[in-house]
C-alpha positions in Angstrom: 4.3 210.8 2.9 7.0 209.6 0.0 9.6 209.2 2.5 7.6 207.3 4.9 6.2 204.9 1.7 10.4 204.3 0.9 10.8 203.5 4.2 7.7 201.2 4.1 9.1 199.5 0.8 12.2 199.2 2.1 11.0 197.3 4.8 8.9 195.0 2.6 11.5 194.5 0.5 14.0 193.3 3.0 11.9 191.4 4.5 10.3 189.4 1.6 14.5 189.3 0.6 15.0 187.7 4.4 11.5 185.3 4.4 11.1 184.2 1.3 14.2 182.3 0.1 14.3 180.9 3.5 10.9 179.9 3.2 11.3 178.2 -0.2 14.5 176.2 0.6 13.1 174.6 4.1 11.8 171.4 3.8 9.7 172.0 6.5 7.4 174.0 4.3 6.0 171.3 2.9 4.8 170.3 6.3 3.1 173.5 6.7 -0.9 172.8 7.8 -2.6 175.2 6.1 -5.5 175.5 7.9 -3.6 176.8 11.2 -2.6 179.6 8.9 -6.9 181.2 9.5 -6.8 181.6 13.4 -2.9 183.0 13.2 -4.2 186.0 11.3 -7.2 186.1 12.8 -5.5 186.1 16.3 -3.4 188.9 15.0 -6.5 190.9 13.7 -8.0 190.2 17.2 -5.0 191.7 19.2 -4.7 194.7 17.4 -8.8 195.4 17.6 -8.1 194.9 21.5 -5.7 197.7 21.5 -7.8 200.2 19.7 -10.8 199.2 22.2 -8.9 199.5 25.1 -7.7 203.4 23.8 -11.5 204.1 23.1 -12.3 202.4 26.4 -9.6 204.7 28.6 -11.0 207.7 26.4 -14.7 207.4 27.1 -13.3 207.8 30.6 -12.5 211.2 30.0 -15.7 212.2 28.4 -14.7 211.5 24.9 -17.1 209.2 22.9 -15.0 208.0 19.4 -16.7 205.1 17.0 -15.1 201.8 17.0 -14.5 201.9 13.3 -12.3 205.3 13.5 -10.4 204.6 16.7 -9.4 200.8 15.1 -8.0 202.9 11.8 -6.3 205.2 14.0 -4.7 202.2 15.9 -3.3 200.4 13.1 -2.0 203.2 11.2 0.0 204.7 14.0 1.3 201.4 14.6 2.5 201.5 10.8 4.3 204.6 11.2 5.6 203.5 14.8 6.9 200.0 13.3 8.5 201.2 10.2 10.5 204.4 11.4 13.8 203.0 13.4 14.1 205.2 16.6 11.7 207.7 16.0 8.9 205.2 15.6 7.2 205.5 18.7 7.5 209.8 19.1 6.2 209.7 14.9 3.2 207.3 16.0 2.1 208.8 19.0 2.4 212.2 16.9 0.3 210.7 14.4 -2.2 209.5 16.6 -2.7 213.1 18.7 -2.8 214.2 15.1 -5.7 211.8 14.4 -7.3 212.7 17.8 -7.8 216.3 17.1 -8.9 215.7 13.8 -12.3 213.9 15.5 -12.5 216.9 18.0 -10.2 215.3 20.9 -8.8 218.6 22.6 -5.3 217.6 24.0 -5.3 217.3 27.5 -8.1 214.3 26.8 -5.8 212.8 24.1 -2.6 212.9 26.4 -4.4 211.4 29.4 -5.6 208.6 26.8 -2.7 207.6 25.6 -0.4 208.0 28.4 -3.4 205.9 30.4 -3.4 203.2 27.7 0.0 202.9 27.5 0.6 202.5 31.4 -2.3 199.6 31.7 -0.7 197.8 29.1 3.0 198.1 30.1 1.5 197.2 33.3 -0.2 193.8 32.2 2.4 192.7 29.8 4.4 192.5 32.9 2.0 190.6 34.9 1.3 188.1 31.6 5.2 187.8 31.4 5.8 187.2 35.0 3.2 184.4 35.6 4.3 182.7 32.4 8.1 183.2 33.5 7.0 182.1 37.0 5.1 179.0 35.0 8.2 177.2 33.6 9.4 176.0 36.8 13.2 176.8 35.7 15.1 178.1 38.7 16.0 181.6 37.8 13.5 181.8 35.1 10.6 181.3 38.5 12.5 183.8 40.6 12.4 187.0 37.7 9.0 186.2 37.1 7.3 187.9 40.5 10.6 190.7 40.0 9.6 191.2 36.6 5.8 192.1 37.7 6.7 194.5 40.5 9.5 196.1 38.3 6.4 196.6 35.5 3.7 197.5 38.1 5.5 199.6 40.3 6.7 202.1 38.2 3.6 202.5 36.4 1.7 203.0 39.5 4.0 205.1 40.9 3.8 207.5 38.1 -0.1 207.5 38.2 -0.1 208.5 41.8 3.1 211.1 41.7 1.8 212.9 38.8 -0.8 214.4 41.0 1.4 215.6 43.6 2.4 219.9 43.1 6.0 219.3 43.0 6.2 216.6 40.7 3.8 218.0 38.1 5.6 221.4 38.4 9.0 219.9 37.0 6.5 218.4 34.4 5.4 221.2 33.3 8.7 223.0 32.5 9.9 219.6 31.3 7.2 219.9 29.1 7.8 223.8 28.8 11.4 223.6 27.6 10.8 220.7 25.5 8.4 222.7 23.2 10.6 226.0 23.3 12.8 223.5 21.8 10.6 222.3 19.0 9.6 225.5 17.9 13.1 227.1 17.9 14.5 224.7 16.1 11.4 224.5 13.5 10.7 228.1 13.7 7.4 228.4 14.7 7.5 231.7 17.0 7.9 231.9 20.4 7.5 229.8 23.9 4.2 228.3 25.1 2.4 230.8 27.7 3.1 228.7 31.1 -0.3 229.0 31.7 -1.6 227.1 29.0 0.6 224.0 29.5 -0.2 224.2 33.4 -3.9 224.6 32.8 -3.3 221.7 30.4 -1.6 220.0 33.2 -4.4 220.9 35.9 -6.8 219.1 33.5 -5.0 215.7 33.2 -4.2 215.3 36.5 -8.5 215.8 37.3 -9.1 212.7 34.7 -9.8 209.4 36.9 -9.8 205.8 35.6 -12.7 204.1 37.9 -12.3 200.7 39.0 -15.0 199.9 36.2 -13.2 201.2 33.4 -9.7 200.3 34.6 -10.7 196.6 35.0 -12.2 196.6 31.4 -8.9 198.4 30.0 -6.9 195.8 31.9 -8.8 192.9 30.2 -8.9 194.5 26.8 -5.3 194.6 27.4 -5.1 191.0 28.5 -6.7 190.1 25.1 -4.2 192.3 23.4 -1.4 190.5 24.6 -2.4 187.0 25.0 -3.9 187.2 21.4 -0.2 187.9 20.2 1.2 184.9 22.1 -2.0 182.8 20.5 -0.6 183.9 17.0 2.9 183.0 18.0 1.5 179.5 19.3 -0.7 178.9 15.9 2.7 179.6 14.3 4.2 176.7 15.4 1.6 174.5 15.4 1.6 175.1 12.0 4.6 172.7 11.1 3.5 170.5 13.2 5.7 170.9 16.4 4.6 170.9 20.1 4.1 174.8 21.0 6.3 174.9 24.4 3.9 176.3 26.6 5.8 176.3 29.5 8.1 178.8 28.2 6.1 180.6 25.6 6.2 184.1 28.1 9.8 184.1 27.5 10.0 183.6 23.8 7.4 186.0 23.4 10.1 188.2 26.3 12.6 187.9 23.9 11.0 189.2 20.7 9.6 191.8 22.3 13.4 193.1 23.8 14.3 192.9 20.4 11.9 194.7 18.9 12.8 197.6 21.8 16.3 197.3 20.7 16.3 197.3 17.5 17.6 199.8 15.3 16.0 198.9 11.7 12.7 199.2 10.6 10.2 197.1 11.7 12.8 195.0 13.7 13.9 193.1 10.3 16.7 190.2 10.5 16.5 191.2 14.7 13.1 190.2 16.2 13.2 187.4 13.5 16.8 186.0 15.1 16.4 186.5 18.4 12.5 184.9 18.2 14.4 181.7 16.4 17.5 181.4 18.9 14.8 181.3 22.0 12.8 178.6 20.1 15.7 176.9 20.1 16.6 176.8 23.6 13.1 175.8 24.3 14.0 172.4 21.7 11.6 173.3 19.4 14.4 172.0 16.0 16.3 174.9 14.5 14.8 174.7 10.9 11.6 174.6 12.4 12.2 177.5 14.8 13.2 179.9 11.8 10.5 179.4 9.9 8.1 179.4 12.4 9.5 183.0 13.4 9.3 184.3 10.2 5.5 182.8 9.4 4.7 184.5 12.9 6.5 187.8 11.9 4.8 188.1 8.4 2.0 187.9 9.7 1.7 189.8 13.0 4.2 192.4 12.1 4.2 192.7 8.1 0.8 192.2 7.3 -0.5 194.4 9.9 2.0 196.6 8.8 0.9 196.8 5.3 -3.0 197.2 6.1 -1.7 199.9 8.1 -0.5 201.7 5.3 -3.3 200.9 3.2 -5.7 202.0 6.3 -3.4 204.9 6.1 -3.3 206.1 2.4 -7.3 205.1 2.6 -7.7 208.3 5.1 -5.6 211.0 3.7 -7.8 210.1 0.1 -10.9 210.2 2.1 -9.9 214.1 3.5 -9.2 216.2 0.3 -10.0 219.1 2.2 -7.2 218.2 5.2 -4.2 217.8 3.3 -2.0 217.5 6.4 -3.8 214.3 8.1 -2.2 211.6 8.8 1.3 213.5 8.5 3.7 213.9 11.4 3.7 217.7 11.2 5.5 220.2 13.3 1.8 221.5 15.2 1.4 217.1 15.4 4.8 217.1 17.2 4.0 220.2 19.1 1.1 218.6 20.5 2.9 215.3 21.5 5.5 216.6 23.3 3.4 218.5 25.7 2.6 215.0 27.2 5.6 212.6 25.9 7.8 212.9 30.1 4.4 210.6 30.5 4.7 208.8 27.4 8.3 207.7 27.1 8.2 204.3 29.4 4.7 203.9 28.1 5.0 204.0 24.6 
């Protein structure tokens, strides 16, 4: 917990270093309209409630019934821990969450099949939303990758969803999954191998889970809302100080954050998402000064704000739990448990 809140400060700290004499030297923020500031945050708020519905919504698919109010803090606290630790963001948040899941009674197989699930609709839609709004600008090459990139999102994803029910694929699985938690307890000393029957049984049970064209149709919108709600904060960004949003290329802007983001080796993306978010406003002509802080407002507030309620969501439930002094922590048992399902999670995540 201390290390993780240095880590959080840090973060803070470098970024308020990074926004704010930036912020107070451009004479664009004077020009700021206030008012565009309410649905920016509120578009933010929106995206991340769209997440945590569309984990609830893949999870009542598996039999598991979880309140709105509990799955949303789960949501935005594992995205804290994700955000803030470089590299070992994701693997620390999805252990947090499986944590969080079998603290409300979520055996693992259900959890696993959730998240892997989740994670494969929305890698799958963020490909479609990129590739119509690549395919949208009418730029050459820019038209052609958009159809590549939604087949090179969909593909896989569905691909993976089918082949994990075949008997040879899901026996390498398993001692992936096998030898990867030998691993983990040998190095943290927690005793001996998994019995093989246990992970296969575990196994057995995820691959019997079924998305129905119901539920995978209301995932796949709650994930379109996810999305698109973070491109609507982007847009309310810049609209903010007064420049035309460029709609035409807004997919790839958005594109190039997010590659960023998945290349970026600080916490929370600092001074990288930021730059990279600037240089392809740029290209688009939005005016240089403009693009930075425009960047930066969208970043504060869709990455460091949500960041900090996280970690007030965060602290909020390990006070709450006096008598679980472990939750919320990424423990050994929390890694334990995420591995046994992470050869699904790793493209997803």
């Amino acid at each position: 917990m201390i290390a993780m809140a240095v880590v959080s400060a840090f973060v803070m700290t470098a970024a308020g270093g990074r926004v704010w004499p930036m912020l107070t030297t451009s004479h664009d923020l004077g020009r700021i309209h206030v008012v565009w500031l309410v649905p920016a945050v509120l578009l933010a708020a929106v995206s991340m409630l769209a997440a945590a519905m569309l984990q609830r919504r893949v999870l009542r698919a598996a039999g598991v019934q979880l309140p709105l109010s509990s799955m949303a803090a789960i949501t935005i606290a594992g995205n804290a821990v994700s955000v803030t630790l470089p590299l070992a963001g994701s693997t620390a948040g999805t252990a947090f969450t499986y944590h969080q899941l079998k603290q409300h009674g979520v055996d693992l197989p259900s959890a696993g099949w959730a998240l892997a699930m989740s994670g494969i609709v929305s890698t799958s839609v963020l490909a479609i939303v990129l590739g119509v709004g690549a395919t949208a600008t009418g730029d050459g090459m820019t038209s052609i990758l958009g159809p590549l990139t939604i087949v090179a999102g969909v593909l896989p994803m569905a691909a993976l969803v089918a082949s994990f029910r075949w008997p040879a694929v899901r026996e390498s699985l398993e001692r992936i999954t096998q030898r990867s938690v030998a691993r983990v307890r040998r190095v943290s000393r927690r005793g001996a191998a998994p019995d093989p029957r246990s992970v296969s049984a575990a196994f057995a049970r995820v691959a019997g889970f079924r998305l129905g064209w119901r539920a995978a149709t209301m995932s796949a919108v709650l994930s379109v809302i996810n999305w698109t709600a973070d491109i609507g904060c982007l847009a309310a960004c810049i609209t903010a100080f007064g420049v035309p949003v460029p709609w035409a290329q807004i997919a790839v802007v958005y594109a190039a954050a997010l590659g960023a983001a998945s290349l970026s080796f600080t916490p929370a993306g600092v001074g990288i998402v930021e730059g990279a978010l600037a240089v392809a406003l740029v290209r688009t002509g939005t005016p240089a000064d403009v693009a930075v802080v425009a960047a930066l407002l969208y970043r504060a507030i869709s990455c460091w704000l949500v960041m900090l309620v996280g970690w007030v969501v965060y602290a909020t439930m390990r006070r709450s739990s006096p008598s679980r002094p472990t939750i919320g922590l990424v423990t050994p048992a929390a890694i334990d448990d995420a591995v046994v399902t992470m050869p699904l999670l790793q493209r997803s995540a």
